[in-house]
C-alpha positions as CSV (number, residue, x, y, z in Angstrom):
1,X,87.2,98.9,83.2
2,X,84.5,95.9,84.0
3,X,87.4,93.6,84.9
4,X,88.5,96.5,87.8
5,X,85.0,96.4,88.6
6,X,84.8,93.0,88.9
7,X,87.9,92.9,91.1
8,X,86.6,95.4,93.6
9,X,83.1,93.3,93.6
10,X,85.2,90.3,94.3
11,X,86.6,92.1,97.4
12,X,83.0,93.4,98.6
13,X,81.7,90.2,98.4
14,X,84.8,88.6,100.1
15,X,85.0,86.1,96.4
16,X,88.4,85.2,96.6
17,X,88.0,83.2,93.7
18,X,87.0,85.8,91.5
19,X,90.0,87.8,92.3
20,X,92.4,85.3,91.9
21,X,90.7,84.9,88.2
22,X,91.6,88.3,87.1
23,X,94.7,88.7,89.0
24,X,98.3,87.2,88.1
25,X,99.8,85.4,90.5
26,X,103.2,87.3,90.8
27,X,101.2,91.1,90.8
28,X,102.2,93.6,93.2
29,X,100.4,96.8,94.5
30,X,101.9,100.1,96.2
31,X,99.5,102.4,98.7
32,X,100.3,104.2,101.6
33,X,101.1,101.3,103.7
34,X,104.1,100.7,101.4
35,X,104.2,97.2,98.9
36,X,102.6,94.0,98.7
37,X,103.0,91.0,97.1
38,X,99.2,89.2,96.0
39,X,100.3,86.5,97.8
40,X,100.6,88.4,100.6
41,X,96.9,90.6,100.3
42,X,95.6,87.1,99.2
43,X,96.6,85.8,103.2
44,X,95.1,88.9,104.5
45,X,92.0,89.2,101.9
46,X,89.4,88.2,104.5
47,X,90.0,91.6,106.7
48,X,89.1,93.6,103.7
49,X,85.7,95.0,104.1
50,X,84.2,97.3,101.5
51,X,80.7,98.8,101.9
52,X,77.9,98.7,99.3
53,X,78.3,102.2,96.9
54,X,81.6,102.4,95.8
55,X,82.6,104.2,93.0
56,X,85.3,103.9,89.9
57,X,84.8,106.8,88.3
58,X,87.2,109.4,85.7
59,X,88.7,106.4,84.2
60,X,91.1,106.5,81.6
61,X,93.3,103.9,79.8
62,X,96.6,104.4,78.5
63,X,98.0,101.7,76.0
64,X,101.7,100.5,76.0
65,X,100.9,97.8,73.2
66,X,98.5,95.7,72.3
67,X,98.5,93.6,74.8
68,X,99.1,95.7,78.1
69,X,97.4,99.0,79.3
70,X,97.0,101.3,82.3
71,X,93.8,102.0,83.8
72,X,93.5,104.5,85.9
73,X,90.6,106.3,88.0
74,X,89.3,107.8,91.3
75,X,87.4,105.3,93.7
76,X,85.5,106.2,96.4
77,X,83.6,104.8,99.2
78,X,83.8,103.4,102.5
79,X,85.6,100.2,103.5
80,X,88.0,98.5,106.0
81,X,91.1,96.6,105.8
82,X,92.6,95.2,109.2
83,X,90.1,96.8,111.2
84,X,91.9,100.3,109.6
85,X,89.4,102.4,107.6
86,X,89.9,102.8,104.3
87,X,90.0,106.8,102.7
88,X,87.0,107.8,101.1
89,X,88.5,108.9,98.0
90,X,91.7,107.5,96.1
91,X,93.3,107.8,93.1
92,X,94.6,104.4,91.4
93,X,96.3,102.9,88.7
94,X,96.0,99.6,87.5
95,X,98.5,97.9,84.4
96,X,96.5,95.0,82.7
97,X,98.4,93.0,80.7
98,X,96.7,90.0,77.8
99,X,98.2,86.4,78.5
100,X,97.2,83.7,76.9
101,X,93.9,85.6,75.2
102,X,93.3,86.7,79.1
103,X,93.2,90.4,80.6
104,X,95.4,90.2,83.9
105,X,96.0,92.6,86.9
106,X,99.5,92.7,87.2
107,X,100.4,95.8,89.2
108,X,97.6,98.2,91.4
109,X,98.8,101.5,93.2
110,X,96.7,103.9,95.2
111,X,97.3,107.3,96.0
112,X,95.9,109.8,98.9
113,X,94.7,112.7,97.3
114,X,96.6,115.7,99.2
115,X,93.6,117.6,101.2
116,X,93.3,121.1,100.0
């Protein structure tokens, strides 16, 4: 949960650095706009824009083994990527896995939540 943190931090502060630190280079992530290699969101990092206040909250970690787990949660706030505005309010998933005594993104999906 403080590595996510520090991952969306990274983002805010535009720190690519920091991002790259606690995100393997071969991840992948799935949203709305379909998938995307890190590579790819690394080229594009500097068009993300997230505003102060944003939120990981309901979090919950689901272990596969020792040495990977899920983390999931709801985030919300207010952000841009591309000039596009972010939603307020997603639901993501993020599987961590331990490499070499490190914790590691290695895969990120966000969902819409349907409006009701």
């Amino acid at each position: 949960i403080t590595n996510e943190n520090k991952i969306n931090e990274a983002i805010a502060k535009g720190t690519l650095p920091a991002f790259r630190a606690l995100v393997a280079d071969s991840a992948w992530s799935v949203d709305p706009s379909g998938a995307m290699s890190v590579q790819d969101f690394i080229k594009s990092f500097a068009q993300f824009k997230l505003e102060p206040g944003w939120v990981i909250s309901d979090s919950k970690i689901v272990w596969s083994d020792t040495n990977t787990a899920v983390h999931f949660y709801k985030w919300t706030g207010k952000g841009t990527f591309q000039g596009q505005p972010l939603p307020p309010v997603v639901w993501s998933s993020t599987v961590w896995n331990k490499r070499q005594g490190k914790w590691v993104a290695v895969f990120h999906q966000e969902t819409v939540p349907a409006v009701k």
